[in-house]
C-alpha positions in Angstrom: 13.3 -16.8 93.7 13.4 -13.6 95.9 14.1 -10.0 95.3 16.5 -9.5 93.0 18.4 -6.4 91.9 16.4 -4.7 89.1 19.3 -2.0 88.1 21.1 -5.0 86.6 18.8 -7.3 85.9 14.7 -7.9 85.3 14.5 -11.7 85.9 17.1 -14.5 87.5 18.5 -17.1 84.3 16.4 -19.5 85.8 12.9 -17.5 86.1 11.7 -16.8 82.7 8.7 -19.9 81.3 6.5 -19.2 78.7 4.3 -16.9 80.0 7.1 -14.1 79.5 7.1 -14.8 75.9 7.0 -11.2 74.2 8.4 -9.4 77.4 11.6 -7.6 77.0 14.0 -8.6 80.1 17.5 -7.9 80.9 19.2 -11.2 82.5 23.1 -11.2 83.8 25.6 -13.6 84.2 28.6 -16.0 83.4 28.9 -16.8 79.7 29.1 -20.3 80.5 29.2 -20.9 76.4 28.9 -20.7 73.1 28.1 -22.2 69.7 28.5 -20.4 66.8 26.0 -22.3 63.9 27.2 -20.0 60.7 27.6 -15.9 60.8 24.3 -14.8 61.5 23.2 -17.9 64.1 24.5 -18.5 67.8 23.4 -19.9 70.4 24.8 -18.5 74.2 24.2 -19.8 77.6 24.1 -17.7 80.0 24.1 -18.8 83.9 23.8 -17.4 87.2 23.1 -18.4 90.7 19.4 -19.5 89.7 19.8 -21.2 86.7 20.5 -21.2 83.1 18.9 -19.2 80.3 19.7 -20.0 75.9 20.5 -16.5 74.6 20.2 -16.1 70.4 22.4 -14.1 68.5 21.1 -13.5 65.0 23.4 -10.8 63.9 26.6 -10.9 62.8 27.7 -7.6 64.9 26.3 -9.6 68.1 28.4 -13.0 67.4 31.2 -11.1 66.7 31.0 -9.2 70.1 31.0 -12.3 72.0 33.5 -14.1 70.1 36.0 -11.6 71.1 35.0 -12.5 75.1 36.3 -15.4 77.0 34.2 -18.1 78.6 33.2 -17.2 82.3 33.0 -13.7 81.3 30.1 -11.5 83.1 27.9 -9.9 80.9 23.8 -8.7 80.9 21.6 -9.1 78.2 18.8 -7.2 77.0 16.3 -8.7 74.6 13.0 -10.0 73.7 11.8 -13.0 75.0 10.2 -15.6 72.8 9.5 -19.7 72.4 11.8 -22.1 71.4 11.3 -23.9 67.9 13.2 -26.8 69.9 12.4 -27.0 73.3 14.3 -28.5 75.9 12.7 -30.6 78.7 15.5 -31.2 81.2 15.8 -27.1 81.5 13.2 -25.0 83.9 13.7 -22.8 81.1 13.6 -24.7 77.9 10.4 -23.1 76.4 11.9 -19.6 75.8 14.9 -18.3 74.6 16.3 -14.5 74.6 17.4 -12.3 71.2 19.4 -9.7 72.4 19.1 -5.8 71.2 22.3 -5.2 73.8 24.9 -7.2 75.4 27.0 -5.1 77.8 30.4 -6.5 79.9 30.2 -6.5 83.4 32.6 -8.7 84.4 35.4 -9.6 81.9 37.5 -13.0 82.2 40.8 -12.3 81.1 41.9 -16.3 80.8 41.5 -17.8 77.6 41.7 -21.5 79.2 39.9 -22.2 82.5 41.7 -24.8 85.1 38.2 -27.1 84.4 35.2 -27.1 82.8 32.8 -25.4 85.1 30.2 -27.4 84.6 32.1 -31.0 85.0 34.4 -29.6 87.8 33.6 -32.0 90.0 35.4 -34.6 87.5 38.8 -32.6 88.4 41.9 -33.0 90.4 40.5 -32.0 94.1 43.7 -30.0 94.7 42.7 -27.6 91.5 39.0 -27.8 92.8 40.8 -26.2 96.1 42.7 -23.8 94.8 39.7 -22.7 92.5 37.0 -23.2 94.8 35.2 -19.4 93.0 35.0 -21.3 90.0 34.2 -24.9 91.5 31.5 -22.8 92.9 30.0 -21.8 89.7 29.4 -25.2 89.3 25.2 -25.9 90.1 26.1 -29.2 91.5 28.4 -27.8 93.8 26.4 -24.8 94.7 23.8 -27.1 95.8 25.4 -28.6 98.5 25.7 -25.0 99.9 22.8 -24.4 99.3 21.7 -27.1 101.0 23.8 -26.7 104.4 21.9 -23.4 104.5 18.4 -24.5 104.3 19.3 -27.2 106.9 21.1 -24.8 109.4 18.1 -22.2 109.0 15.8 -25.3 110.0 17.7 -26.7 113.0 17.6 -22.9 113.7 14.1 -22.5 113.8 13.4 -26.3 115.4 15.5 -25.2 118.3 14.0 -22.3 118.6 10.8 -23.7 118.6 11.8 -26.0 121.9 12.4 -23.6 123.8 16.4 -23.4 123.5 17.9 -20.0 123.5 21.1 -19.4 120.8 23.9 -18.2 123.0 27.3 -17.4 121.1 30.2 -18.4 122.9 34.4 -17.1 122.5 36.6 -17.7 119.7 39.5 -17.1 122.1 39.6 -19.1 124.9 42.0 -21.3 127.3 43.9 -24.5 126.5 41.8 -27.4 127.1 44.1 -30.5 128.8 41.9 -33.1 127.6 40.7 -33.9 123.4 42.6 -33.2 120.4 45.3 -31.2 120.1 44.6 -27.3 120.5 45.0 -24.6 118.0 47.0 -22.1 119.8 47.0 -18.2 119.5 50.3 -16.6 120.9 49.0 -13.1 123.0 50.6 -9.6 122.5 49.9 -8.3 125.7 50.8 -11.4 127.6 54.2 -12.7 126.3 55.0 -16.4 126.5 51.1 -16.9 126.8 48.4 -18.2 124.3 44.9 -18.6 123.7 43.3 -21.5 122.4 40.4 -22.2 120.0 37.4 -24.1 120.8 37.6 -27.9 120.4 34.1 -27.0 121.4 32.0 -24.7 123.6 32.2 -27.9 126.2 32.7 -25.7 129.6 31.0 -22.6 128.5 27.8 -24.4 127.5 28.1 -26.0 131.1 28.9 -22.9 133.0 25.7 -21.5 131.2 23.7 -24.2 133.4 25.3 -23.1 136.2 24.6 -19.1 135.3 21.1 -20.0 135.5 19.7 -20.5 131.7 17.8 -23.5 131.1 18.4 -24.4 127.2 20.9 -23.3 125.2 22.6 -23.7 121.6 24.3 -22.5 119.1 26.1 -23.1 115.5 29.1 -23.7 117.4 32.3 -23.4 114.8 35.0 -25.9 116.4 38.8 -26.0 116.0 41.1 -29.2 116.4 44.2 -29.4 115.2 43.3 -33.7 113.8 44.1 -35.4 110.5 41.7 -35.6 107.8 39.2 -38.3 106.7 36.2 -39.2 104.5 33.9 -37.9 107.5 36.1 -35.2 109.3 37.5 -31.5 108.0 40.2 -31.0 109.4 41.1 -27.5 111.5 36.6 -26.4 111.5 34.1 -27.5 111.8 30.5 -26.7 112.8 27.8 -28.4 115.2 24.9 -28.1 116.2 25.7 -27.7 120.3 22.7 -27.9 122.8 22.7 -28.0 127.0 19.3 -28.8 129.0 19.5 -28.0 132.7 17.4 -30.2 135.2 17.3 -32.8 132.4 17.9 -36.6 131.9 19.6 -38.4 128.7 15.7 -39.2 128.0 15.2 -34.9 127.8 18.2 -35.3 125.5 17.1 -38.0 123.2 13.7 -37.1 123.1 14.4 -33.2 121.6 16.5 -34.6 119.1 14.2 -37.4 118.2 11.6 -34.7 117.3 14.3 -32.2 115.9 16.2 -34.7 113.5 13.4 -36.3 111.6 11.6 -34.0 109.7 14.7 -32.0 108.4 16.0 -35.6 107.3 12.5 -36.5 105.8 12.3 -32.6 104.2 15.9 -32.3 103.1 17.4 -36.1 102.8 18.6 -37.7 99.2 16.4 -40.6 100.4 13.2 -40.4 101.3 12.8 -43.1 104.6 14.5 -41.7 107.9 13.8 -43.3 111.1 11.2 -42.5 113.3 11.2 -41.8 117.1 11.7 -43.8 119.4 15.4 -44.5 117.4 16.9 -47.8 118.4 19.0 -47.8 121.3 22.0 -50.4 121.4 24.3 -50.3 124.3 28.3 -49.9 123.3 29.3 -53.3 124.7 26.4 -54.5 122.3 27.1 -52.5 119.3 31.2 -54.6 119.1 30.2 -57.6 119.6 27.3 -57.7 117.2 28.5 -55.1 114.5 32.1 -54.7 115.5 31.8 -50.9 116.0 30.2 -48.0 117.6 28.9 -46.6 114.3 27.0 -49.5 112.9 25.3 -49.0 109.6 21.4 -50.4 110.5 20.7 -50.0 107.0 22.9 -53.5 106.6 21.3 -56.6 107.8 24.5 -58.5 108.7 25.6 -59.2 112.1 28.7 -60.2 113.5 29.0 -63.9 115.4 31.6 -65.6 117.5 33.0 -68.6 115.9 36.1 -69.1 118.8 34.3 -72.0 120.0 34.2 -74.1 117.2 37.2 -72.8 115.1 39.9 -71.8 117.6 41.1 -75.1 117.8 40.4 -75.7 113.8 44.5 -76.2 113.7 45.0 -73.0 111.3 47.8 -70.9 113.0 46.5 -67.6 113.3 43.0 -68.2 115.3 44.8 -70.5 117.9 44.2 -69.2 120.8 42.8 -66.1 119.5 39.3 -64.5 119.8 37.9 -65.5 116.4 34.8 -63.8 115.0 32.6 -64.6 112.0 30.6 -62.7 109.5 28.0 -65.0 107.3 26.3 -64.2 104.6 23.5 -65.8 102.3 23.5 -65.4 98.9 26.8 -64.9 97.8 27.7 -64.3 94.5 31.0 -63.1 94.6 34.0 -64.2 92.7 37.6 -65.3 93.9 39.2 -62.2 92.7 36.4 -60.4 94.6 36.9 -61.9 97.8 40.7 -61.3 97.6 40.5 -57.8 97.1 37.4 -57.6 99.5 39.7 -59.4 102.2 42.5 -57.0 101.2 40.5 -53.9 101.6 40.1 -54.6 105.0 43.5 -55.6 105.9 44.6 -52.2 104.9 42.1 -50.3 106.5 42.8 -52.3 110.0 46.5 -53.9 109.6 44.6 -57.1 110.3 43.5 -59.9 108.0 40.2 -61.9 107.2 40.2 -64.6 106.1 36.9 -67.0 104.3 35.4 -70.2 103.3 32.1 -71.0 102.0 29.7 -73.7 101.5 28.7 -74.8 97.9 25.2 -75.5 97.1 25.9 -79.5 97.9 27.1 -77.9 101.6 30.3 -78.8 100.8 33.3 -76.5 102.2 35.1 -74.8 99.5 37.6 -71.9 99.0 40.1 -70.2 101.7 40.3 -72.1 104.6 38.4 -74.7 103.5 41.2 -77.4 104.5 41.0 -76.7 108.2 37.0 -76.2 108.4 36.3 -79.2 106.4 36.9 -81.9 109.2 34.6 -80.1 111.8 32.2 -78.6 109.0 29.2 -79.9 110.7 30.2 -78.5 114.1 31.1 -75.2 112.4 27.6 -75.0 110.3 25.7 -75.8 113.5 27.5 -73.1 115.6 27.0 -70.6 112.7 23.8 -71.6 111.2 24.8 -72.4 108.1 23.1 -73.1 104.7 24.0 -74.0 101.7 25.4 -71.3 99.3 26.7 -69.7 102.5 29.9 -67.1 102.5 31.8 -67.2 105.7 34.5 -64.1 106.8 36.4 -64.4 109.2 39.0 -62.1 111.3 40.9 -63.5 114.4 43.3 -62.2 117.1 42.9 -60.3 120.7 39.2 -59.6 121.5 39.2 -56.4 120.7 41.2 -56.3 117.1 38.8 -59.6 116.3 35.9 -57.3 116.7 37.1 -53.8 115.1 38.1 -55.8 111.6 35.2 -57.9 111.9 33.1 -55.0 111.8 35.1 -53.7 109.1 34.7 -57.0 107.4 30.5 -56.6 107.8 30.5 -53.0 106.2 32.7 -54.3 103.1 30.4 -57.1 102.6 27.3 -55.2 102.9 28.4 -52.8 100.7 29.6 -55.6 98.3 25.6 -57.7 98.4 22.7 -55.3 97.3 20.6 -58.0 98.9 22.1 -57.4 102.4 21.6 -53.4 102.4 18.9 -51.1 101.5 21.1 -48.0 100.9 18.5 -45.4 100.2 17.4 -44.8 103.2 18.6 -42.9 106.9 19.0 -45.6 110.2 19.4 -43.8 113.3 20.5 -45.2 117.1 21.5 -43.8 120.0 25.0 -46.0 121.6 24.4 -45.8 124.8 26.7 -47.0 128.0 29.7 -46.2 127.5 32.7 -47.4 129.7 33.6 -44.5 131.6 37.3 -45.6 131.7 39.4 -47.0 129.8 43.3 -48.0 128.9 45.1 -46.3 127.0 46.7 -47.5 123.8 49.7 -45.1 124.4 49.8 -44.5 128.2 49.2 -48.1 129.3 47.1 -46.2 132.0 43.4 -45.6 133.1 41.8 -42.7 131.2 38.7 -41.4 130.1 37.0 -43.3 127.8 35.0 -40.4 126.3 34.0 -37.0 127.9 35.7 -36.7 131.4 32.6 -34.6 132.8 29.8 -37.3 132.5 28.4 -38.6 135.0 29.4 -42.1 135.7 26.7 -44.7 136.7 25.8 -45.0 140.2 27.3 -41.6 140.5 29.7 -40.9 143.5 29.3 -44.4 145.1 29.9 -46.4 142.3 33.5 -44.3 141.9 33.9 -44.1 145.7 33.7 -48.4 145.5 36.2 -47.9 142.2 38.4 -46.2 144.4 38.5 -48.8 147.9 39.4 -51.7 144.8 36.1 -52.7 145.2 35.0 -53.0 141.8 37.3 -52.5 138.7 37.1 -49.6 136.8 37.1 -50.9 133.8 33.2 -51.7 134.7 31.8 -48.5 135.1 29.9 -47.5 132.7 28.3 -43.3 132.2 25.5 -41.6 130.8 27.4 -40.9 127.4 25.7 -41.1 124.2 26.8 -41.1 120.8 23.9 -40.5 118.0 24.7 -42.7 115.1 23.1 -42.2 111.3 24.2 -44.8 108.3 27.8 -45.9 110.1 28.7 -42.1 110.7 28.9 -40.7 114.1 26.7 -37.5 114.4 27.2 -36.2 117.8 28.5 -37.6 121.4 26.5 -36.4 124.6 26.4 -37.1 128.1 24.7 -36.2 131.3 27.2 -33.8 132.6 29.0 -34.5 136.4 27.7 -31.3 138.5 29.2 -32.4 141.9 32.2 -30.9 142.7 33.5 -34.3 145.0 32.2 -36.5 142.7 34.5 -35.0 139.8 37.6 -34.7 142.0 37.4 -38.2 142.7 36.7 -39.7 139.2 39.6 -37.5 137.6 41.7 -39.0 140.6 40.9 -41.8 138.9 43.0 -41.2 135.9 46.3 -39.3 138.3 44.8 -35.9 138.6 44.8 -34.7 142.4 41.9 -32.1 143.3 44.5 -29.0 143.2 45.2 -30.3 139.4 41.3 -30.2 139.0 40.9 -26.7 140.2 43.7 -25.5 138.1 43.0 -27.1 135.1 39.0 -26.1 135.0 39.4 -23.2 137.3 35.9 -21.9 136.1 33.6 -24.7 136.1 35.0 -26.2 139.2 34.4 -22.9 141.0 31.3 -22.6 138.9 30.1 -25.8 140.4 31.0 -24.8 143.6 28.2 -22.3 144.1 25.4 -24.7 142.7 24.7 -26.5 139.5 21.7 -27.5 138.7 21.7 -31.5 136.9 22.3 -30.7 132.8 22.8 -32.6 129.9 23.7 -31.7 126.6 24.7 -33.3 123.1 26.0 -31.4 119.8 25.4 -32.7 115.9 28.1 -32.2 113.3 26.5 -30.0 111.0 28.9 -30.9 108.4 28.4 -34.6 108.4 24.5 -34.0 108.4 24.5 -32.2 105.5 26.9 -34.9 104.1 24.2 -37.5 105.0 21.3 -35.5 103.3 23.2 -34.7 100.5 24.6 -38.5 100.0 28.2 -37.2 99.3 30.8 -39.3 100.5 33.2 -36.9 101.4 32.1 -34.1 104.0 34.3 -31.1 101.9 32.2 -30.9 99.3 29.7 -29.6 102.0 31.6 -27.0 103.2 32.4 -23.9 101.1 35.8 -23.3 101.7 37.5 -26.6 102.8 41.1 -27.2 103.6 42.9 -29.6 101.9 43.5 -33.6 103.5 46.9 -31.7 104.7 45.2 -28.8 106.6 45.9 -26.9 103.8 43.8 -23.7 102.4 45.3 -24.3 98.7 42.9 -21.0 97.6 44.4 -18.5 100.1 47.7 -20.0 100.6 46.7 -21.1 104.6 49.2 -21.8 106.8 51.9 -19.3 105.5 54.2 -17.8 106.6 54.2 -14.1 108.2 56.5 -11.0 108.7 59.4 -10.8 111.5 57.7 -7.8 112.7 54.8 -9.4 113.6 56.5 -12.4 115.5 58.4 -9.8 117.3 55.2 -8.2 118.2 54.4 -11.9 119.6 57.7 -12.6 121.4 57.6 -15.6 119.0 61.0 -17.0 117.2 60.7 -19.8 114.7 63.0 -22.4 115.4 61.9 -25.4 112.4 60.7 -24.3 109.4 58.4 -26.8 106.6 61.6 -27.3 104.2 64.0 -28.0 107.3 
């Protein structure tokens, strides 16, 4: 339990068993309820941090007192304790019960109706959950989640400790990054017309430590971007786990986290099989074509196929001359009005459709697009593998849109068949080989495909031969690595690019002359300058770890204070607005307001 204040209390609401039977004690806490039996008999629970503890009140002075208080009220209790006549097995406590001799406020609640029942808050509206986080709080559901994103930050502590790694804190205030997400931005005083920026993440100053001369560093690195919100993402903070090696390879990375990762998800996890070291290792060109993602969830055994060979041609309009990809799956069981709003799940979620057929248990084709698969059924089930009883989805257009709602398709479905994943358990694999280029969606240009200072294979020749058109760009791949754990992304890495030339000439790949290099990363470009030792690094949400272990689907009920899907702090009233004076202060005018 730990030491507890005695000048309050003698024992935590969830510490007293049987053995304290005949002890007098004084407990405090919330009045989470009571239930008066006749005038002389009540029965009072009383909770705190620890636990829960049944309080009797056998007098009618005593039930009177507590009648006049409102639920959620603090109060301590001094009594006697002694066995329950009816004991309650679910309860650490159930064996004993308290009388009172004195019940004293500490803490009154001055709301006769509370905005949910403490102990089902979970089942209310999130934006009251928000706003009265102290009270979701209260909740011992809720609190274990917190609890729980302790005990896992004090252990990733302690493991990285153990390796050797050294926690370095780095600034809160620091300089505009040009590349990632968009910045939060702190206007200066002394510096008008200028601003600081928060940390995307302690990218450069984790670097620049390499080049200062320490060899492992990390830290419980808070990180600010200014994104939109999802099931796996807070927007505004976050936290990660942030970690740079010098003089080491993406083997020194993988193989720390390998040992670092398993036994806090074996110790901590809502299931009890994690994988093991060596984790799998899929390369990214790999991981879309056979799971039609970068996150693929290992737990499900489905794989995606290509099915433009025997169906592009089928004479259905939208896979003619179209990439078409297939998902199959054995077993099948589910109904029309099941596939059409499986199908038109995933056309929401990608703006593309999928589209089906299967084969009955005579291996006839039946259902969806049965029509235009029927006539070349037997070149279709040969190209596939098909069996009887078989379920066929299928997405179609450019390559790359084939394969992202394909592997949206595969999630859906495994979620949908029991038989096709095994839930309760924790798949890890390292994506490996990234493209170190790309084009972008919006630009139409080359840019970087992930983190701009990895370290492209074949280092400086390889971008050298880019450069002279002798290979395409497109082909170069780089020591970047994302860590993957059921579907979710954990953490991206890379071996970092510690030669000056080499990273003026890949970011002239993307426009950016050398003087635009020097001014945009003035301190690790000079850094580098002097001599940088080879480093590599990686950095573990925190937050979607402790998602993971806890087996929530949404990552703000791990966090104690989260804002709202809008960025929103509902309980404090974050973003809002602030006095004149102080934008004077800031040589800030406000030119758009929210109701504008």
């Amino acid at each position: 339990m730990g030491d507890t204040s005695t000048f309050y209390r003698t024992h935590t609401c969830g510490e007293l068993r049987i053995e304290q039977v005949g002890q007098e004690v004084t407990l405090a806490g919330w009045m989470e309820n009571v239930r008066v039996v006749s005038g002389n008999l009540a029965f009072l629970v009383l909770r705190d941090f620890y636990g829960t503890t049944q309080v009797v009140l056998e007098t009618e002075e005593m039930i009177q007192t507590v009648k006049e208080l409102n639920k959620e009220t603090v109060i301590s209790v001094t009594g006697a304790v002694r066995e329950r006549d009816s004991k309650n097995p679910k309860l650490p406590t159930g064996d004993i019960e308290v009388v009172p001799a004195r019940i004293e406020v500490l803490g009154r609640c001055r709301h006769n109706e509370l905005p949910f029942p403490i102990n089902r808050s979970r089942e209310a509206d999130e934006s009251a959950r928000l706003k009265y986080r102290y009270l979701d709080l209260r909740n011992l559901e809720v609190k274990d989640n917190i609890v729980l994103r302790s005990q896992v930050v004090s252990a990733l502590r302690s493991a990285m400790t153990d390796h050797g790694f050294l926690e370095i804190t780095t600034p809160i205030l620091t300089a505009s990054s040009p590349e990632g997400a968009r910045d939060y931005l702190v206007p200066s005083r002394k510096h008008p017309g200028k601003f600081y920026a928060l940390p995307q993440a302690p990218q450069q100053f984790k670097q620049l430590l390499m080049a200062s001369g320490f060899d492992k560093y990390f830290q419980i690195a808070p990180c600010f971007r200014d994104e939109d919100a999802r099931g796996d993402r807070s927007p505004g903070e976050f936290y990660q786990l942030d970690m740079e090696m010098a003089f080491a390879s993406q083997e020194d990375v993988f193989a720390v986290l390998e040992d670092v990762l398993p036994p806090i998800f074996a110790k901590y996890g809502k299931y009890n099989t994690a994988s093991q070291a060596p984790f799998r290792r899929i390369p990214y060109l790999e991981a879309m074509e056979k799971y039609g993602t970068d996150k693929p969830d290992l737990r499900i055994d489905l794989t995606v196929q290509d099915a433009t060979a025997p169906l592009a041609s089928c004479g259905f309009g939208p896979f003619e001359n179209q990439t078409v990809k297939a998902v199959v799956v054995s077993g099948f069981e589910g109904t029309r009005k099941q596939i059409d709003k499986l199908c038109a799940d995933v056309e929401v979620q990608t703006g593309h459709k999928a589209y089906w057929f299967r084969l009955d248990e005579k291996g006839e084709v039946v259902g969806g697009i049965a029509k235009f698969v029927q006539p070349i059924k037997d070149q279709v089930a040969e190209a596939l593998s098909l069996t009887p009883g078989c379920f066929v989805g299928l997405t179609a257009g450019a390559r790359g849109a084939a394969q992202k709602t394909a592997g949206v398709l595969l999630k859906a479905l495994g979620a949908f068949c029991p038989a096709h994943m095994d839930k309760e358990r924790y798949e890890f694999c390292w994506i490996v080989d990234f493209p170190m280029y790309e084009i972008g969606e919006e630009s139409g240009g080359l840019e970087f495909c992930h983190n701009p200072f990895s370290m492209p294979s074949g280092g400086l020749e390889t971008v050298e031969k880019a450069i002279k058109g002798e290979i395409d760009p497109l082909s170069i791949t780089a020591f970047q690595y994302d860590l993957v754990c059921n579907g979710v992304e954990l953490s991206s890495g890379a071996v970092r690019n510690h030669n000056p030339e080499l990273m003026v000439k890949a970011f002239w790949m993307v426009g950016l002359e050398e003087e635009d290099v020097r001014s945009k990363f003035p301190a690790m470009y000079n850094a580098f300058t002097y001599g940088a030792p080879p480093h590599a690094g990686i950095a573990p949400g925190v937050d979607r770890m402790v998602m993971l272990l806890s087996g929530e689907d949404s990552i703000r009920e791990v966090i104690p204070f989260p804002m709202n899907k809008n960025a929103q702090d509902l309980m404090m009233g974050a973003p809002g607005t602030v006095e004149q004076k102080q934008l004077d202060e800031l040589n800030i005018a406000i030119t758009k307001t929210e109701e504008e």
